[in-house]
DOSESE-829656 format. One record per atom (N, C-alpha, C, CB): residue in one letter; y, x, z. Coordinates in steps of 0.05 Angstrom, whole numbers, padded with zeros to 5 digits, always signed. Last residue first. Glycine has a CB too. Example, Ala and Ser with C-alpha at 12.3 -4.5 7.8 and 13.67 -1.06 7.14 Angstrom:
<pts>
S-00045+00257+00142/S-00021+00273+00143/S+00001+00258+00157/S-00012+00282+00114/A-00114+00264+00156/A-00090+00246+00156/A-00066+00264+00156/A-00089+00226+00181/
</pts>
This chain:
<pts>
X+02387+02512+02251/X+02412+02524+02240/X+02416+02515+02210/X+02411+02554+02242/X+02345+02483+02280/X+02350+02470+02257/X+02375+02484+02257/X+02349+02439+02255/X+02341+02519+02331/X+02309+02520+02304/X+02315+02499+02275/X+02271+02501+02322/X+02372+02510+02369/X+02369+02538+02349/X+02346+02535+02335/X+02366+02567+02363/X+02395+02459+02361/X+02404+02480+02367/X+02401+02503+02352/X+02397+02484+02387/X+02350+02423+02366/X+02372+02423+02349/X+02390+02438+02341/X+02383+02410+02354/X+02313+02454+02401/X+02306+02445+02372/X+02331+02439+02360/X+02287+02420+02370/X+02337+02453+02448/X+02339+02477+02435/X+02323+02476+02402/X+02325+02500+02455/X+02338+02399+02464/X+02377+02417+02458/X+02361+02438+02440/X+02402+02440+02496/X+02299+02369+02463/X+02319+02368+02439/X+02343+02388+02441/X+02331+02338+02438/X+02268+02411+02501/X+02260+02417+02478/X+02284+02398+02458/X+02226+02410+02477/X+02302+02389+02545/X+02312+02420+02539/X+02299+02416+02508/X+02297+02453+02562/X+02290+02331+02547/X+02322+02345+02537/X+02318+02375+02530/X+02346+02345+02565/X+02238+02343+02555/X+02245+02329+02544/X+02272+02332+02526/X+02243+02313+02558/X+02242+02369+02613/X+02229+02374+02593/X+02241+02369+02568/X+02209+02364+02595/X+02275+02317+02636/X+02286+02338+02635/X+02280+02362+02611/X+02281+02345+02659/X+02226+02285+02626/X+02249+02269+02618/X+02269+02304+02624/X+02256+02232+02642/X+02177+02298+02658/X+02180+02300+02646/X+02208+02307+02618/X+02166+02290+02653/X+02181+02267+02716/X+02174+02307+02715/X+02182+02319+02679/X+02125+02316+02722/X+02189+02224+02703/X+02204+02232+02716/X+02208+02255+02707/X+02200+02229+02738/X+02134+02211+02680/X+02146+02205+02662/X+02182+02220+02679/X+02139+02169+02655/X+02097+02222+02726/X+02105+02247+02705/X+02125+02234+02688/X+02079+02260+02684/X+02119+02180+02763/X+02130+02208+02773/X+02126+02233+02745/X+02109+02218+02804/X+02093+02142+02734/X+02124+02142+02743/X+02130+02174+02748/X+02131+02122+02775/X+02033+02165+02741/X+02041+02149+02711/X+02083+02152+02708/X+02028+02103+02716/X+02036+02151+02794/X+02028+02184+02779/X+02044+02177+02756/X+01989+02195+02770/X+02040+02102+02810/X+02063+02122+02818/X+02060+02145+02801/X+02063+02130+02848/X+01998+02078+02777/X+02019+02083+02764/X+02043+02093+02772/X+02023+02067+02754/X+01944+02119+02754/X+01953+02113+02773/X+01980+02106+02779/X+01948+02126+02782/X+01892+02098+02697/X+01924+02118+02719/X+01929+02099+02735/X+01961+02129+02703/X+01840+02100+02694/X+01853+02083+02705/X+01872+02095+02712/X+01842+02070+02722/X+01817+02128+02633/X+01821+02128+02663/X+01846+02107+02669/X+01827+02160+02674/X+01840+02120+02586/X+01820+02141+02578/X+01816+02139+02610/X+01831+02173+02559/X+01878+02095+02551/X+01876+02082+02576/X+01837+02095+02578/X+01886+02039+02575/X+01908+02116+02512/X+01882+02108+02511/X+01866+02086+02529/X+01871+02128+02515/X+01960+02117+02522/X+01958+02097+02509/X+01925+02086+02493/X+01981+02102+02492/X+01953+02140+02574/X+01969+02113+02575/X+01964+02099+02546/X+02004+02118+02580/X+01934+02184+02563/X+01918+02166+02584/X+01934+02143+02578/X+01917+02174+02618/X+01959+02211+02520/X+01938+02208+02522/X+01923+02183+02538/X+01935+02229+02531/X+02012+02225+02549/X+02008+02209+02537/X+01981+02192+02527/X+02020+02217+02524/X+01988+02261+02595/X+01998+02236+02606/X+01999+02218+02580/X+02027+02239+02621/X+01970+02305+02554/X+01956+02283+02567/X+01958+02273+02574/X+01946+02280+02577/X+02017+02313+02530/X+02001+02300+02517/X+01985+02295+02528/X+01995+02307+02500/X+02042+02340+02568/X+02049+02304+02568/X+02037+02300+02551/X+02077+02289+02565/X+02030+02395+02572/X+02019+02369+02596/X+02022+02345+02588/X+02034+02366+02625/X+02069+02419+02547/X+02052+02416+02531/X+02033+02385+02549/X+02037+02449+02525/X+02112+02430+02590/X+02114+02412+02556/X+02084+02396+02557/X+02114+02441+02520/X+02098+02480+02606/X+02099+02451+02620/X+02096+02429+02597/X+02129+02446+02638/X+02099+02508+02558/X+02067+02512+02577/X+02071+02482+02592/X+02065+02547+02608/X+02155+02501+02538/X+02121+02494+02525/X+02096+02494+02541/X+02112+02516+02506/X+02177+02530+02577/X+02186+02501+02575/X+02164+02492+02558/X+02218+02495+02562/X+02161+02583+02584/X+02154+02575+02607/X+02159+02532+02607/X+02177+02597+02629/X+02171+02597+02541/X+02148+02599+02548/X+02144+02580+02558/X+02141+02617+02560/X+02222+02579+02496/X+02213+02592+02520/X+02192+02583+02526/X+02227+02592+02542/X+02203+02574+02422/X+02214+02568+02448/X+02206+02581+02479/X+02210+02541+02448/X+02185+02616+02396/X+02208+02598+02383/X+02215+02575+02402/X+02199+02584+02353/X+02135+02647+02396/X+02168+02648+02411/X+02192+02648+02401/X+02173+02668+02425/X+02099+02643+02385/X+02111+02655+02355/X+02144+02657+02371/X+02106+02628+02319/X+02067+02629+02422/X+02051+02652+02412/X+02077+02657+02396/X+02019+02648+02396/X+02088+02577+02426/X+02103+02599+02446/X+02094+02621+02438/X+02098+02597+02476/X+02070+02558+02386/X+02095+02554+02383/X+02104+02584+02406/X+02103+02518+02392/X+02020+02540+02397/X+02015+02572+02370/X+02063+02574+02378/X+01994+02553+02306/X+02019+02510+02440/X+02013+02540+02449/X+02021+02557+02427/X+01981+02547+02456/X+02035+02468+02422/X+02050+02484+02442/X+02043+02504+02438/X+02049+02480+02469/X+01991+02458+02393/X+02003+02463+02382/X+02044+02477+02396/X+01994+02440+02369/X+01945+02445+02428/X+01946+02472+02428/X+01978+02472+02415/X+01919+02487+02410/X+01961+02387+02440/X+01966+02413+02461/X+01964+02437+02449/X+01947+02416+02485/X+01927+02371+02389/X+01959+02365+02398/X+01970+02390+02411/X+01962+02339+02421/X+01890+02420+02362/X+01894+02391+02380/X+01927+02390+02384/X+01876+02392+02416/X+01880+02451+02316/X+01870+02432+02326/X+01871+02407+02340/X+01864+02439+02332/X+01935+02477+02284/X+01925+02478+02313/X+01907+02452+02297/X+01951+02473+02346/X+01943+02529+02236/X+01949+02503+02246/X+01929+02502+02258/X+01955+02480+02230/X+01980+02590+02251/X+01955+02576+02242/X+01949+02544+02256/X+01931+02597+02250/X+02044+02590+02211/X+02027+02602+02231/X+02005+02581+02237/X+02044+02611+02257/X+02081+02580+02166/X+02058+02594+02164/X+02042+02607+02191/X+02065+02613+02146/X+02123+02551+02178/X+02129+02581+02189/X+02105+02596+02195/X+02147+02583+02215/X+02121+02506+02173/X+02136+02515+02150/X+02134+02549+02163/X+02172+02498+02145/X+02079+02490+02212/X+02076+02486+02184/X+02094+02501+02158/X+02080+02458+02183/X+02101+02489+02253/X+02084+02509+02249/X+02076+02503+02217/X+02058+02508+02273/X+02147+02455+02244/X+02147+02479+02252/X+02130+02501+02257/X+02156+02477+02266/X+02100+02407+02245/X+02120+02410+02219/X+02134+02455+02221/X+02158+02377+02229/X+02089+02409+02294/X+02073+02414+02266/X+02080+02422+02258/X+02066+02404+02249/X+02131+02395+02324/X+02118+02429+02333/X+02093+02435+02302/X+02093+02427+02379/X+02145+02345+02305/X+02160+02364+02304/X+02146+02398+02301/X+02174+02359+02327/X+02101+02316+02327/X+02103+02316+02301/X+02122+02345+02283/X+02117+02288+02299/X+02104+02321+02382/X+02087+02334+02367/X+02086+02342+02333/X+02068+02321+02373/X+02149+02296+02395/X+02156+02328+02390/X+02126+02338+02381/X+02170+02346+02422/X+02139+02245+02369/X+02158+02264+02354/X+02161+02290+02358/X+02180+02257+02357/X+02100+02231+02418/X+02095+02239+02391/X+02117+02253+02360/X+02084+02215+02385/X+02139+02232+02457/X+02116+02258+02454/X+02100+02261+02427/X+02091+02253+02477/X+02172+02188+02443/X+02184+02220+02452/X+02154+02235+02442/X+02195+02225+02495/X+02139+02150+02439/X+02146+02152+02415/X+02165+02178+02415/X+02158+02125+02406/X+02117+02139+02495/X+02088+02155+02469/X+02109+02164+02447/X+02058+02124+02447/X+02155+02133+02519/X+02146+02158+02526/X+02124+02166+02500/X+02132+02156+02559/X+02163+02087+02501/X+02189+02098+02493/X+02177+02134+02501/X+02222+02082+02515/X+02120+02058+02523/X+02122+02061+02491/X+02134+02083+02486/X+02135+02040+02475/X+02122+02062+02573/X+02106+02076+02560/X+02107+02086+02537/X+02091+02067+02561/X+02175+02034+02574/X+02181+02058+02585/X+02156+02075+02576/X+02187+02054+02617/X+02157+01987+02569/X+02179+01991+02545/X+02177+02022+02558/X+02216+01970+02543/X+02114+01974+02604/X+02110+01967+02581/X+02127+01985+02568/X+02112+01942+02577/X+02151+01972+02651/X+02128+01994+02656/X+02118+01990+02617/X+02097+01982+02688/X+02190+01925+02637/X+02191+01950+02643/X+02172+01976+02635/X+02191+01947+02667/X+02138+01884+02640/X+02161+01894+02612/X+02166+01917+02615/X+02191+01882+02608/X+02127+01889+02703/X+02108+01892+02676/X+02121+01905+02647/X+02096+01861+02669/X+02161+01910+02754/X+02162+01896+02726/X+02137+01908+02709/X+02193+01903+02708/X+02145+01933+02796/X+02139+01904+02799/X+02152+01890+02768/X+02155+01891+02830/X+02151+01988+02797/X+02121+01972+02792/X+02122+01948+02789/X+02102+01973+02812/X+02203+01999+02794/X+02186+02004+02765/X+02157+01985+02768/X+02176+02042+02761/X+02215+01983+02845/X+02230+01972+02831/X+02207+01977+02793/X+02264+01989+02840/X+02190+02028+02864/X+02184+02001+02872/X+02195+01980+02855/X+02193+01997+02897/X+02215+02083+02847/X+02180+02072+02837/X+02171+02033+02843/X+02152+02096+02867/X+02278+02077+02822/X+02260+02077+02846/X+02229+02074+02840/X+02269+02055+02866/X+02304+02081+02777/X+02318+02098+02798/X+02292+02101+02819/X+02347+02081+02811/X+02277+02044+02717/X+02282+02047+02748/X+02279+02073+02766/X+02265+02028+02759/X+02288+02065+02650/X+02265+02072+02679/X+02283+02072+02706/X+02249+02109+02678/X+02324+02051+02613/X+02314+02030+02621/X+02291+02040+02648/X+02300+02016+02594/X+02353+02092+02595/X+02371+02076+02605/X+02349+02056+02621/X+02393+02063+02581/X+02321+02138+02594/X+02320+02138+02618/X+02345+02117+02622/X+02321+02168+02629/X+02292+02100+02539/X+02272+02120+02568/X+02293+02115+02596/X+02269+02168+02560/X+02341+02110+02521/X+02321+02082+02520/X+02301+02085+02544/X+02301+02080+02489/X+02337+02169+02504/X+02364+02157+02518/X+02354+02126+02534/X+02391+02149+02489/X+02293+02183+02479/X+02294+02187+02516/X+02321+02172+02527/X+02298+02228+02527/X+02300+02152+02427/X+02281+02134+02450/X+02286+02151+02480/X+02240+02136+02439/X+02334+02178+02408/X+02345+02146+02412/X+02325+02142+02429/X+02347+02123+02387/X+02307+02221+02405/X+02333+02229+02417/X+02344+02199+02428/X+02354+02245+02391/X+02273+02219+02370/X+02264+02231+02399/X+02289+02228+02419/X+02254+02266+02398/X+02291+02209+02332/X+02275+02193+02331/X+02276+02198+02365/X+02249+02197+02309/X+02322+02245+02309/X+02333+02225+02318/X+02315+02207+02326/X+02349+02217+02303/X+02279+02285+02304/X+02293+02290+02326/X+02312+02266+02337/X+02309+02314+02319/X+02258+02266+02265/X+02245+02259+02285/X+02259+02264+02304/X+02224+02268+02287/X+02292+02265+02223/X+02284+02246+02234/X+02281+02240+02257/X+02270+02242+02228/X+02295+02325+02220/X+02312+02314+02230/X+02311+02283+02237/X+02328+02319+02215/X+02245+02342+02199/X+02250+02345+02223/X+02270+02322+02237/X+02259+02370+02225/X+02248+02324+02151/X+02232+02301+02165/X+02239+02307+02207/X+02189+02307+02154/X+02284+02361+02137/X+02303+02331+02141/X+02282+02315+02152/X+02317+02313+02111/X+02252+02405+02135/X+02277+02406+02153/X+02295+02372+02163/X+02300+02428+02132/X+02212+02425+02110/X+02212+02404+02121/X+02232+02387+02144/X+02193+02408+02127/X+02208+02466+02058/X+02216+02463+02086/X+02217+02433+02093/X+02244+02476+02091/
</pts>
């Protein structure tokens, strides 16, 4: 089992949304005109989305169900085995492409878009740490 790398990561995911939403400006205007800002708030978003990817492995990993291909699918084998609500994985799963673009820079985002998913997101975010800590590390 892989239960204590979990737990890393969960602290891992847990110090950076706090960091996320101590440091993302209240307003989009206020976010665009710092560079640092928009800088520490990407990072702190790659180093959330990559823990819960890391996480949804690891959890498909110890619970023998068929390892995914891509990042995103790995939402999907999770809700196939409904170990989390559907409906919070299907959204979920989207920020690997917001992460995707930001740290490929795979297209020119847009960076009210860039602000508003990191927004849409950060709620996401909390439910998958309550119910990972909750009920999938008893």
């Amino acid at each position: 089992m892989n239960q204590d790398i979990i737990k890393s990561k969960i602290k891992l995911l847990s110090e950076n949304l706090i960091k996320l939403e101590t440091n993302l400006p209240r307003n989009f205007e206020d976010f665009q005109k710092n560079d640092i800002i928009v800088s520490a708030t990407e990072r702190y978003f790659q180093i959330i989305v990559d823990a819960i990817i890391d996480c949804n492995q690891l959890l498909i990993e110890d619970n023998n169900l068929p390892i995914s291909e891509t990042y995103f699918n790995t939402f999907n084998i999770l809700t196939n085995a409904n170990m989390f609500p559907e409906s919070l994985l299907n959204n979920l799963a989207y920020c690997v492409g917001t992460r995707n673009v930001i740290v490929h820079r795979y297209e020119q985002i847009q960076l009210k878009r860039e602000y508003e998913d990191i927004l849409k997101y950060i709620p996401l975010f909390k439910e998958y740490l309550k119910i990972i800590s909750t009920n999938i590390l008893l």
